[in-house]
Structures are given as C-alpha cells and as structure tokens.
N, C-alpha and C positions, 0 to 999 in steps of 0.2 A: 278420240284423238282431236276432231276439230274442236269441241266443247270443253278439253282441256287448253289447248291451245287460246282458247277464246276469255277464257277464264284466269290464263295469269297473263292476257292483253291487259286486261280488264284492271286488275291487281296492279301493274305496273304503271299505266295510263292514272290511274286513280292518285299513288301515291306522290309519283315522282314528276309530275305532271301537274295534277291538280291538287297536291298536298293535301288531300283529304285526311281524316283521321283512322284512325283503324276500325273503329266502332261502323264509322258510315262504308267504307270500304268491305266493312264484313257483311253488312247486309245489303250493298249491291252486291256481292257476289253472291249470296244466296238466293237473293229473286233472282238475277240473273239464272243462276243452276236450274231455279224452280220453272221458270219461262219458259226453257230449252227443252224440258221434259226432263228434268231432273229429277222429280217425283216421282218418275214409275221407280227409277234408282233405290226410292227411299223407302218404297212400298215393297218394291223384291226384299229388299236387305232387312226389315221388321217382319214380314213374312216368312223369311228363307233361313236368315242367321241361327236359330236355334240346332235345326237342321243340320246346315253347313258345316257347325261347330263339331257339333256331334259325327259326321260324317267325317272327317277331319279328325278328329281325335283317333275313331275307330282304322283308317288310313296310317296313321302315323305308329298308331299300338302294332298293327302288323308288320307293318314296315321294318320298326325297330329289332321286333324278333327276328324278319326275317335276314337282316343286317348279322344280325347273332350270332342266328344258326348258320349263315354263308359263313363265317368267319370260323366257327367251330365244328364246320364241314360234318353239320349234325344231318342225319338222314330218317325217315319216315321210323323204321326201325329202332333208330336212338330214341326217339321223339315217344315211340310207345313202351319203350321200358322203362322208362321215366313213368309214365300212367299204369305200368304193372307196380313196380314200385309203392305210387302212393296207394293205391288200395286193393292189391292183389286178391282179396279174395270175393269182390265186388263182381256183381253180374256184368258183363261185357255183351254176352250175343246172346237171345233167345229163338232158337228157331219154330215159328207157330208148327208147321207141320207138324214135326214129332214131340212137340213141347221141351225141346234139349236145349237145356242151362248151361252155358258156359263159364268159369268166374272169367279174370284176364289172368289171370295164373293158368290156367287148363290152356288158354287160347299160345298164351306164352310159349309153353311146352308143347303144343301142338304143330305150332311154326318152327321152331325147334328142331322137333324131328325132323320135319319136311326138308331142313335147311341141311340135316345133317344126312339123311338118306339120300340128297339130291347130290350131293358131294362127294357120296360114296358110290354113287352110280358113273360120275365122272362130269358134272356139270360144275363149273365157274362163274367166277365174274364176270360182266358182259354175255355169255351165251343166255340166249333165250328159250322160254318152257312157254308152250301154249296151253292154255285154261281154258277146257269148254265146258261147264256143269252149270245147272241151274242152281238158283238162288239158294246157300242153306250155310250153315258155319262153317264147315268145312272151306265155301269158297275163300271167304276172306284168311285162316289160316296158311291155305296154299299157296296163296301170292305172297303174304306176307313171309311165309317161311321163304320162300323166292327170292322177296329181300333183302332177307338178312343174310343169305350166300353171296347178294350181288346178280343175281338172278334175276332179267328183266321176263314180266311175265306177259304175255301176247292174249288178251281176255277176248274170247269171243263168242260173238252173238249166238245164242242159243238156239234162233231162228235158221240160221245160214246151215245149207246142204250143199253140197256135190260142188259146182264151178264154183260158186262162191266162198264156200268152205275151206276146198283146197286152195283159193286164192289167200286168203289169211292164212294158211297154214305156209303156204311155201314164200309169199313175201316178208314174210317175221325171220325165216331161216330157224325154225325153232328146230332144236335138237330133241325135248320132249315134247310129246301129247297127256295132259292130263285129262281125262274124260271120265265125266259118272254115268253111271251105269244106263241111264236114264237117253245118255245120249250115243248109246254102243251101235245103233241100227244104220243113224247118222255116220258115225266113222269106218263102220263097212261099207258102206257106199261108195266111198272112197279109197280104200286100203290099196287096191290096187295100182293110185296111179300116187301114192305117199313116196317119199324118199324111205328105201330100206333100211337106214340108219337112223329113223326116226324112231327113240325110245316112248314105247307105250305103255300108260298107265289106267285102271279104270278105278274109280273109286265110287263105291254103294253097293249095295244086292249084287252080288256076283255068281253070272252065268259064262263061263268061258266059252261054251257055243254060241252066245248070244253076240259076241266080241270078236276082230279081226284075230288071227294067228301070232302068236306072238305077243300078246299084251298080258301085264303081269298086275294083277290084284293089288292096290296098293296100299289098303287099310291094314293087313298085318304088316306090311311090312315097316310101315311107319310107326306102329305098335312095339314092333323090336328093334325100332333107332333110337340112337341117342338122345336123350331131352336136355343136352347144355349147349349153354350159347355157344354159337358158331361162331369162328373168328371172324376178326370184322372185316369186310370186304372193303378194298382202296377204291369205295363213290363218297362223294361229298353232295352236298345240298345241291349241285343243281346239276347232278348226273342224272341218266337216266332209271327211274321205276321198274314203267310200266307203259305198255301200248293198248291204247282203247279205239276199236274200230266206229269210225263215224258212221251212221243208219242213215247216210244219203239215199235221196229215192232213188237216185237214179246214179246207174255207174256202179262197180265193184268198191266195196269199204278202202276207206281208206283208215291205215294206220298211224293215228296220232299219237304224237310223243308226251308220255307227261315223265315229268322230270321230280325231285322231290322236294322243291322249292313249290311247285305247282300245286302238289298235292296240299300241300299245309295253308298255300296261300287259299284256295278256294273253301276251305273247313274253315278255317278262323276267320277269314272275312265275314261269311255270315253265323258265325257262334258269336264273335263281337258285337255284329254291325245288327241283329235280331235278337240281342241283350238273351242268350241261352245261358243254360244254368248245368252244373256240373251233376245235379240229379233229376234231369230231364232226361226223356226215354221217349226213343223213338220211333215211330211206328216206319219202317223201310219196305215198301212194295215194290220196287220201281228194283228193274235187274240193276244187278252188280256187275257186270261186263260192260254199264255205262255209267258216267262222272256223278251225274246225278247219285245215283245208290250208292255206287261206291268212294266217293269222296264228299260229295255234300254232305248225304247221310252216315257212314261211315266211317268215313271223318273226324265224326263227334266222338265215337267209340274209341277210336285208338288214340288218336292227338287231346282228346279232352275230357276223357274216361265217364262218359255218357252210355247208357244204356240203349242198346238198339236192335229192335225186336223186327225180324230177320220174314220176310214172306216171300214162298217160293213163286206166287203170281197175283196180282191185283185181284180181289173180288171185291166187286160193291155189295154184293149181297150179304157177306159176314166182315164189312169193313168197321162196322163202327163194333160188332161184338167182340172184334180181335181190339180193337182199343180201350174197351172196358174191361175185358179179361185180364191183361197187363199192364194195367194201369198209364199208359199213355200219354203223353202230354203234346209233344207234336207229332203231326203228321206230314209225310211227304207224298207231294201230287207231280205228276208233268202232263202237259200235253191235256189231253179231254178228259182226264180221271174227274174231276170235280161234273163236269156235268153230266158224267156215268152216274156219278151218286145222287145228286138231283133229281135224276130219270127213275129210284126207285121210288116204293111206292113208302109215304112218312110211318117211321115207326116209332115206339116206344124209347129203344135205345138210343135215336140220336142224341138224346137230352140226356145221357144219363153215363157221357165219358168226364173223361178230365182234361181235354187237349183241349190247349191255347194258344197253339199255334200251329199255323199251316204253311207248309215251308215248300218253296216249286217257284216253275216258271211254265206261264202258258195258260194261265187263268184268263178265260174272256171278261171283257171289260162288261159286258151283256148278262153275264151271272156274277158276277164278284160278291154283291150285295146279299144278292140272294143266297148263296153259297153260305156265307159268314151269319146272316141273321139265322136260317134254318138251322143249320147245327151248332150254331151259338159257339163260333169260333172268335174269340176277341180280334188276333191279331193274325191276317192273311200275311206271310213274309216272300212278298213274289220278288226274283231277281231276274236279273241276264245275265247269259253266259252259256258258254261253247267248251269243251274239252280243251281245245288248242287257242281259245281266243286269250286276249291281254285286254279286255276291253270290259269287263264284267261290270255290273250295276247292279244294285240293291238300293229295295224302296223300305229305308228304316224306317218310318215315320206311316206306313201306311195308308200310302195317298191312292183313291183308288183307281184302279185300272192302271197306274205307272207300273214299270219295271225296274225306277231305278230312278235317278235325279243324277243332277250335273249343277255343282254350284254356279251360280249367276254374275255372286259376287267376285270369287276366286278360283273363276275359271283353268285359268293355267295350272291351280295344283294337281287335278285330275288329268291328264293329256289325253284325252278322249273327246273327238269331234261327231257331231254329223255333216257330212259334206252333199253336194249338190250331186245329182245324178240324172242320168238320162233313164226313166221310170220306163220307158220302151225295152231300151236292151243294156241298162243298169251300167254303161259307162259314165267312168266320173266324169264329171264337167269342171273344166280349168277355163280358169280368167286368161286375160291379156300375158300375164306375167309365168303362165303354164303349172302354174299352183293354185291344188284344189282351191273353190270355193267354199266357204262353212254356210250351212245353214241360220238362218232365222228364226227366233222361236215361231211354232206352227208351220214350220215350213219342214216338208221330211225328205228324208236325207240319207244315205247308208252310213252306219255305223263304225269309225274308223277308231283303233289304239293306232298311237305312236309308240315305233319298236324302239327301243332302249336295249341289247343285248345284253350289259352288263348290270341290269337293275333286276332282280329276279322277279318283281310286280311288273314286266314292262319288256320280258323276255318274250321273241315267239321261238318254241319251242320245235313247231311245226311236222309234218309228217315225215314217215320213213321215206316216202314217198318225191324226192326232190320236184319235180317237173310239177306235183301238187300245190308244192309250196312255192312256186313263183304265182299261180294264180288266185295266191292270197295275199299278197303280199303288191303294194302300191308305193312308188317312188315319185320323189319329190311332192308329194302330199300339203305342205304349210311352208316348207323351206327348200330349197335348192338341195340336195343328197341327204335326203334326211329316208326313212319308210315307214310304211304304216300297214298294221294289219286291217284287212277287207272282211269285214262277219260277213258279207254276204245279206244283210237285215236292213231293210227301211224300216227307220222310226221317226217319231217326231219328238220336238220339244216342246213346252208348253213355258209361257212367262217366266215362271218360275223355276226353271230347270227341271222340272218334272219329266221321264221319258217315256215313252208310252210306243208298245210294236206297234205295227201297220201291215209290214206285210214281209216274207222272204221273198229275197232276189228270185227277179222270175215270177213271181206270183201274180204281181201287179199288173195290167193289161189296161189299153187304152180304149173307149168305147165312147162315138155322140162327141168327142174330142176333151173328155174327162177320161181323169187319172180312176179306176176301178180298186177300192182296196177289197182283195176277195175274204181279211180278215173279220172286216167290217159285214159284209154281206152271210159269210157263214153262221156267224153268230146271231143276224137277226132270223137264219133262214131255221136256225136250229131251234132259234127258241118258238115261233112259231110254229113248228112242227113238232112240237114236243119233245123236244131234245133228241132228234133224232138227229144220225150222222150225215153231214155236209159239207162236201168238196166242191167249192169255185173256182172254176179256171175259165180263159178265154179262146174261143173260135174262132177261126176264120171264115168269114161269107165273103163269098165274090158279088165285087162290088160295093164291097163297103169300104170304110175306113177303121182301122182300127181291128178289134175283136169282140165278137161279141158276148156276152155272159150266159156262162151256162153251168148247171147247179147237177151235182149227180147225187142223189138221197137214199139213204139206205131205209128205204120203208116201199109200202107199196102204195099205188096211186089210189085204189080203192080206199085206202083210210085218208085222205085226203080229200078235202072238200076244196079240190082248185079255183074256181070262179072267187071262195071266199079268198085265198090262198091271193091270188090278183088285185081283190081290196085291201088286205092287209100291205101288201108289201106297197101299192101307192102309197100309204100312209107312212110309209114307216123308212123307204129307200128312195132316194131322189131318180129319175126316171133313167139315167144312164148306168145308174146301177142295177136296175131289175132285172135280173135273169132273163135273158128271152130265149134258153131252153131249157126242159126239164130232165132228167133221165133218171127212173126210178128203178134201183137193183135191189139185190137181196142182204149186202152186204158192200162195207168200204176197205180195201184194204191199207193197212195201216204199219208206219214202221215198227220196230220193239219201244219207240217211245211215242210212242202214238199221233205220228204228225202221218199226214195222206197221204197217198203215193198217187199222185195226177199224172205223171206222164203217159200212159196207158192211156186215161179217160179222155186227156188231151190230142194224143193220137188219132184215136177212133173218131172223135169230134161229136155230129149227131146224122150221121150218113144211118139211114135204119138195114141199107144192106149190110150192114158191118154190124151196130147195134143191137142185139135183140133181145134188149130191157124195151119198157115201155118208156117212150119218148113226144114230148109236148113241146109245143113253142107258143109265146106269146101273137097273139094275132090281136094286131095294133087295132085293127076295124071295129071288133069284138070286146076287149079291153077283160077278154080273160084266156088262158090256156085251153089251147085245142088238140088232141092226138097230130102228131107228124107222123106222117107216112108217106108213101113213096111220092103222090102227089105233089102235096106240101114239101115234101124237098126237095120236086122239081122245080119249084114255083121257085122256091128260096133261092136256089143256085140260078135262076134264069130271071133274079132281079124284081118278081112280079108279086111277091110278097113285103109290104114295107115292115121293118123291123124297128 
C-alpha cells in the first residue's frame, strides 16, 4: 500500500510538476519499484506464475461445474449415472480379498436394489441408516444405494465398540444398522442398550447365533429387490449425503456433515489439479468410513469412472504385489503408511509396478525423497484437508515437503489465510483494530478458510453436533462480521506461497523459550531409529518454564545404542528441541488414520510409579541418556537435576 502510494507520488510529481517525458518517468518508476524491493515481486511472480495459472484454471474448471450442478440441483447419484452411462460395462470396484470384479453396471444394480429394498422396509428421504463393515464393494454400493433413496448414510469406524459405538449410533438417530458379518460380536455388545426400533441388517457369512436377536440377512434379500432406478429423491447439490465420523484422539467422534457439493468438490479438485486420467486405477487401502478412501479415492470411480481397486486393510508386506497384480497406477497413502513401507526390507517388486503417482497427505518432509526415488514414484500428489474443512490445498507442481501453495501474486482469489496465534494455547492473536493478524512468509500460523455459505467451495458444512461447530468456527477474522473456518493446523508459508504442516493444535509446546515443533522432532527421531514409531509431546517439570520434550518409541532400549542416539541428535536438532525424556513401549497407539494418540502418554508424563516402560532422561552433565528412576525423579521434581 505504501509503495503504491509512493509510486503514483512519484508519477504525478514527475509529470505535472517537472514535465518530464514519459520514457524518463517510466524508468524512474521502475528503479524506484526495484530500490524499494520490488524485485523479490519480480522473482515470486517468474517463479510462481506458471503455477498460479495453472492452479487458477484448475479452481475456476471446478468452480464452474460446481455453479452447474448447484443450479441443476444435480446429486452424487446423478453425477454417477452419467459415468454408468458412458461406459457401463467397464471395471468400477475390484475387491483384492476375494478378487470380485465389479463393471459400474453390477455396481449400478446393486445400489439399486439397496435403494429399493430400503424403501420397502419404510425408510425415506432425510432418515438416516448407519454403515458399519469393513472395506470391500459391497460398502460403497450401500451408501450409495442410500443415496439414491435420499438416504443419509452415518459410516462408522470400524474400530469403535461399546460407549463409543453406541455414541455414533444413537447421535446419527439412525433408524437402520447395516453391519457385516465380520462386525456382529461388536453389535452384540451393545444390543442391549440400542433403541428397539432400530432395524438390523448383517451382510457377509451369515451365522444368526453369532448376531443380536432380531437382525435379518441382508444379502438375499437384496438379491430379490428390485434393480430399477429409484425415484428421485427432493435433495439438490448441497443437501445432505453422508456423515463421516472424525478419529479425534481425544473425545467421542464427532459427526461431520458432507453434503453433495462437498463430495464432488474434493474428487475433482485433485483429479484436475494432479492432471488424473480417466483410465488410471487406483490402488485404495485407506478405510472407507473416512474422506480420504471414500471420496479422494472413490471419487475417481463414481464422478470420473476410474478404476479402483478396493483393500480391506493396509499391508506393506503385499503392497507393491497388490499394485502389480492390477496393474496400478496410483496409489493412496495417509498418515505414516509411506514410511511403513520404507521400514521393509528392499525387494525385487518395488521396481517392477506401473504407479506414478502417489496420492495422500501426511508425508514427512524427512522421507519425501527418499519415498519417491526408492519406488521410482515420479509424481508425490500430497494435499490438505479435513472432511468438514473449506480450506483445502494441493501441491500441483510437486514442490517437496509442501502441502499446498497460496498464490503470492493473487492472493485474494483463494480466501484462505494463516493467521498469528498464540503457539501456547493456540488462541488467535488480534491487532489494535480486534482483527486477526495474517501471517508472514516463514512465519506459522493456523490455517483459516473464509465461510461463504452460499459459495458451495467456501461452505462450512459442519457437524451434527451444534456446540462442535461454534468451536470451529472464528468471527471477525479480516473484517468486522465476516467468519472463518479454524483447521485447528499450524503451518507455515514459504516465499513463494508454498505451504508446508508444522504441527496440530496442541501439539506444539514451548521449551528454553522456543517454539518445539513435535513434527519436525518425530521425523528426525524416526528416521534415526530406523523408522520406528515416534510420539512427541511436552511435560511438565516443576520449576521450569515451559514443557519439556519427551519422545515415547515403539522399539525397545536394548536395540538402541543411546549415548550414540545423544550425538546424533546434537547434530541434527538444535538443543531446545532434544528430547530430554525417553519412554521406550512395545507399541504406539494409533487412530484408524494413523495419527497418535498423546493424551495418555501426556497424562502419565514420566513419573516411573505410574510408567512401567522403560524410561531415560537426558543428563545435561553426561551429555548422554541415563535410566530414570525413582531417584532421578526425585532429583528432577526437587530442582537438582539441570535439564
């Protein structure tokens, strides 16, 4: 603003003043620009614009469609008979387990029935049917059969029992349970304390003793439904789907709303914006009861009639042979799958698929390279993004370690900020005028969208949950009554708009009076420990300031050569970041998308009457790790240990 300002001073002064010519006038105002640092302007903008363009275009292609389908109140449903249509007898779902071929003709008829026997049982538009089964064709038929009644489907984690389970069952208000067979031990668990009017269905191998009283087989029965299209139910483009429970560590799930603007928009921003191809076939590990499998990846299949090849659970051990066997071409990761794969030992097959591309979020910036040259993967396609967020990124251009970019030049066509935050206890920080402040490149920041209700790119859609969604949700954010959605995510930007995670809210911990990023610290602790699993969080000692770092490993101390373990990490972590404890278990546990569950590990701290893994602390004198024990953590709480 001021160097605009200063710039047609300059302009005006020149001409009407000193009657200069325009020739001389145009090149004072270009040293001028160049003086002021107008240069780095010229270097982002040659640098960035190819990009930008591109990013921009692919923005604008979704956009337009999704203008379309709002206006021709087209639904997830419409959207895939359109893709049965052009090539109905085309592979659609392969499920590895049983090696079962689906075309979208079979899939078609299969949702179908679903649509029509649900109809026949007494379920409508708006009523909800809850979905618990693991990964296999079958799932994605049943929701989408769901859809096309108007039938919102409630997917839940496969993981979830007893309190948890009945809490997604009874906050959906579903009137069905669909459950496979697989998961019948899990819904006796609970029968008891279910609503009696909750119709049950089980679908797979069917043992009636094995199942609550009451629940009816549902594979024949769908067998002798109807297989024609169901009339169409009164939802439009940005009615409700489907509800996907969030794998927060901590707290009961909560029910996010996706809507069917939502769905499309998250498939086609990265089928555009990762240049995918309409006979790409994808390899899908990652459950379907979350955004990731079931709309990243699945996505492609129904919205853009892609092949997608169906795994009932992640193995790294037969990952690359399941991608040679079906010929493959990308693959989807979340969370620490890539350096699962890493971790095995190099074989023959890596070299010998056909995927070129790698499609996920959560890739560390500490294996990226590595990841990509090993299995000779061209193109890593890591994004950002949340089931319920409006703020998503993708890194087109493959810059490594981003998650995303933010034009430099044309900032305001994306409406997505980072803003300044208190890294303590993650409140925004407002200027004078009570409106956030934005970040500086390099400088991190939580991740805000501006809500737009009526833009369906820019909607927040938010949980069933009301009292959820005012704690995502931030007012007066850039303008006076304006809101913005909260990820909850420190990131940083880099020069060039490049975006790069740091760390989840919370995560972050102050220690020695530096900011601790625990993402930064797992990854180098992982990598030299040979990729084993690593959870940082911060401590409390009395008498210090701050919290201190402390590392819980899923290995045992005995394969660990600690003393070396203490010269590496001076080299390699600046001193306020070193761990100064250790806690060595047998195992980490992990959500169904594989992020850590800390609050436990945080709880317990490193007190060894509580603990009884084996536990170390940095002992400053020594300048390597020593066993903690009861001593030593007398010492520590009573000040006489320096940390």
């Amino acid at each position: 603003m001021l160097l605009g300002a200063s710039l047609l001073g300059v302009l005006l002064f020149s001409r009407l003043v000193l009657k200069l010519p325009w020739t001389q006038v145009g090149f004072s105002l270009f040293f001028l620009y160049l003086g002021s640092g107008g240069w780095r302007f010229i270097r982002i903008f040659i640098k960035t614009v190819r990009r930008d363009i591109f990013g921009g275009t692919v923005l604008l292609r979704v956009k337009a469609k999704v203008r379309r389908y709002l206006r021709e109140r087209r639904t997830v449903p419409i959207l895939f008979a359109a893709t049965v249509q052009r090539h109905p007898d085309k592979t659609a779902l392969i499920f590895e387990g049983t090696d079962t071929h689906w075309t979208f003709r079979q899939l078609d008829d299969y949702s179908n029935s679903v649509a029509n026997f649900l109809q026949a049982q007494g379920l409508a538009s708006g009523d909800v049917a809850a979905l618990f089964m693991e990964n296999r064709n079958e799932f994605v038929g049943l929701w989408l059969g769901m859809a096309k009644l108007g039938v919102e489907a409630a997917l839940i984690n496969t993981n979830l029992r007893r309190d948890a389970l009945l809490h997604c069952l009874t906050s959906s208000q579903a009137r069905a349970l669909v459950f496979g067979s697989e998961m019948a031990p899990a819904v006796l668990e609970i029968h008891a304390n279910l609503d009696p009017s909750l119709n049950l269905f089980c679908s797979g191998p069917w043992e009636p003793s094995a199942g609550p009283t009451g629940t009816k087989h549902l594979d024949p029965l769908l067998e002798d439904a109807p297989k024609h299209q169901p009339s169409r139910p009164n939802k439009g483009f940005v009615d409700k789907l489907f509800y996907i429970y969030t794998s927060g560590t901590t707290g009961l799930p909560k029910a996010a709303i996706v809507v069917h603007s939502r769905y499309y928009r998250m498939a086609a921003l990265v089928y555009y914006g990762f240049r995918m191809r309409p006979d790409d076939i994808v390899y899908d590990c990652l459950p379907l009861y979350h955004s990731a499998g079931n709309i990243v990846g699945m996505g492609q299949c129904l919205i853009h009639g892609m092949t997608v090849v169906i795994r009932k659970k992640f193995s790294a051990s037969r990952f690359w042979d399941d991608c040679i066997k079906y010929n493959c071409t990308i693959v989807q990761y979340i969370g620490e799958l890539c350096r699962y794969l890493l971790n095995q030992p190099p074989r023959e097959v890596e070299g010998q698929h056909r995927v070129r591309m790698a499609l996920g979020n959560g890739l560390r910036q500490s294996i990226w390279t590595e990841f990509s040259s090993r299995f000779h993967i061209p193109q890593v396609a890591e994004f950002y993004g949340a089931t319920e967020c409006n703020c998503s990124l993708g890194n087109f251009d493959g810059q490594v370690g981003a998650c995303g970019f933010n034009s430099r030049i044309l900032s305001f066509v994306y409406p997505i900020r980072l803003v300044r935050v208190n890294e303590d206890t993650m409140e925004l920080i407002r200027g004078p005028d009570g409106l956030c402040i934005p970040c500086k490149p390099g400088e991190p920041g939580q991740l805000v969208g501006i809500i737009i209700q009526q833009d369906p790119l820019r909607r927040f859609d938010g949980y069933l949950n009301q009292s959820a969604n005012n704690k995502k949700i931030a007012r007066d954010v850039f303008k006076k009554g304006d809101q913005a959605y909260l990820s909850g995510d420190v990131l940083v930007m880099d020069e060039l708009g490049y975006v790069y995670f740091r760390d989840r809210t919370g995560d972050t911990f102050r220690w020695k009076g530096e900011n601790v990023s625990t993402t930064e610290v797992e990854g180098t602790l992982s990598r030299l420990l040979d990729m084993a699993d690593v959870a940082v969080y911060g401590v409390e000692v009395p008498g210090t300031e701050g919290r201190a770092g402390m590392a819980a490993v899923a290995s045992s101390s005995s394969s660990c050569d600690l003393e070396h373990l203490a010269q590496l990490l001076q080299k390699e972590l600046p001193q306020y970041a070193r761990p100064i404890f250790l806690r060595f278990l047998p195992e980490l546990h992990k959500t169904a998308t594989f992020k850590l569950q800390k609050t436990g590990l945080r709880k317990e701290g490193f007190d060894p009457t509580v603990v009884k893994d084996q536990l170390f602390y940095l002992d400053a004198r020594k300048g390597r790790y020593v066993p903690l024990d009861h001593e030593a953590y007398t010492r520590i709480q009573a000040g006489q240990e320096k940390l």
